[in-house]
C-alpha positions as CSV (number, residue, x, y, z in Angstrom):
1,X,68.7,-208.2,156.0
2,X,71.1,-210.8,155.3
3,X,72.7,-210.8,158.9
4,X,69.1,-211.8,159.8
5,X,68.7,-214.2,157.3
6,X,71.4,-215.9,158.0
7,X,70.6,-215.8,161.5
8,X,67.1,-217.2,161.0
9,X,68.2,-219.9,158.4
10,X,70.7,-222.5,158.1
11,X,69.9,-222.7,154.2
12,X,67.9,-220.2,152.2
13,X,65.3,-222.4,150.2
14,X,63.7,-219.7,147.6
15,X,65.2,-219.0,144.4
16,X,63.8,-216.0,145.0
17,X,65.6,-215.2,148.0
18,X,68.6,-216.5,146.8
19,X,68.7,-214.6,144.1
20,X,68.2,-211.3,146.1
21,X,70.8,-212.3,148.4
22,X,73.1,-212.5,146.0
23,X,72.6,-209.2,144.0
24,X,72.9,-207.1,147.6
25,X,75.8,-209.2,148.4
26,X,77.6,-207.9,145.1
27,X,76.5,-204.4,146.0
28,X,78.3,-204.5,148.9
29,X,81.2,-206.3,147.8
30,X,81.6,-203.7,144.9
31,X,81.0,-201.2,147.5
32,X,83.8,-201.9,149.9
33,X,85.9,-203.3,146.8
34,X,85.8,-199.2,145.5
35,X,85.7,-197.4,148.9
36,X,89.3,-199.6,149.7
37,X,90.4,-198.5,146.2
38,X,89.9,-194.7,147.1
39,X,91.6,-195.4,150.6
40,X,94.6,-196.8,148.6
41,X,94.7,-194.1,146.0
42,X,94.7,-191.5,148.7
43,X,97.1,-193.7,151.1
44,X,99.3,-193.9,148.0
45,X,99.0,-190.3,147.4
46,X,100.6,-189.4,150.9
47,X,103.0,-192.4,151.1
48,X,104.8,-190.2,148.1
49,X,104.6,-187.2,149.5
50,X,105.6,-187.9,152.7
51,X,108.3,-190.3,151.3
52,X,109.5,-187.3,148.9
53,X,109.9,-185.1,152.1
54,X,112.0,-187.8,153.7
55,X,114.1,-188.7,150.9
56,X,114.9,-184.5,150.8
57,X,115.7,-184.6,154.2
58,X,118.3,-187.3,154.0
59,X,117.0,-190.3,154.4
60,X,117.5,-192.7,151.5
61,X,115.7,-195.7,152.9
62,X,112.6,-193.6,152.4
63,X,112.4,-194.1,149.4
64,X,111.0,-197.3,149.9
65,X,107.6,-195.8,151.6
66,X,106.2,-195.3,147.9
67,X,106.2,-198.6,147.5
68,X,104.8,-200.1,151.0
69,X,101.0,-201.0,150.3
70,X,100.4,-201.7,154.1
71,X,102.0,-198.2,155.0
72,X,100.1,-196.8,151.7
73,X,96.7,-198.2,153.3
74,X,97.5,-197.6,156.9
75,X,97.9,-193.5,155.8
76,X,94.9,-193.6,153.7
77,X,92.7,-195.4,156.7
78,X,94.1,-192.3,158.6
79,X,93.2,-189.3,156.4
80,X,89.7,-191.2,155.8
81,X,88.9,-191.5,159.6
82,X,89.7,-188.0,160.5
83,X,88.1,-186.7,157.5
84,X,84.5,-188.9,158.4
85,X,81.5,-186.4,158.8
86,X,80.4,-185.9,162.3
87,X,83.5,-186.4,163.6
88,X,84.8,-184.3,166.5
89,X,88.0,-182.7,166.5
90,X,90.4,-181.8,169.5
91,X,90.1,-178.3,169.8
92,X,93.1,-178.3,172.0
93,X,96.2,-177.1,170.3
């Protein structure tokens, strides 16, 4: 709806309009804005883990992982894509 609106108008002349543009704009906003968070969290989650294992195995400059909030997200974005419903897995080994 506001892909189209925007398409069809150059400036949205109802309060009206303007108004309901605005409060599904915030929804969605709020909505990626909480999904990212939950990619993070999870992304964070692994980055520890994985830089735990690393830091066991003797590699010091692991320990930096934990910290790395593009590696953190890149991870979560991972686990979050392969975890999507519908989504077919190799059945290969």
């Amino acid at each position: 709806m506001v892909d189209l609106t925007i398409r069809w108008v150059d400036k949205v002349r109802s309060g009206r309009m303007t108004e309901t543009l605005l409060r599904i704009l915030a929804k969605l906003a709020l909505a990626l804005e909480t999904g990212m968070g939950r990619v993070l969290g999870r992304g964070r989650e692994l980055a520890l883990r994985a830089s735990s294992l690393a830091v066991g195995w003797g590699n010091s400059q692991a320990y930096a992982w934990r910290y790395d909030e593009p590696y953190a997200l890149a991870l979560g974005l991972g686990r979050v894509t392969t975890a999507l419903p519908g989504r077919v897995r190799n059945q290969n080994p």
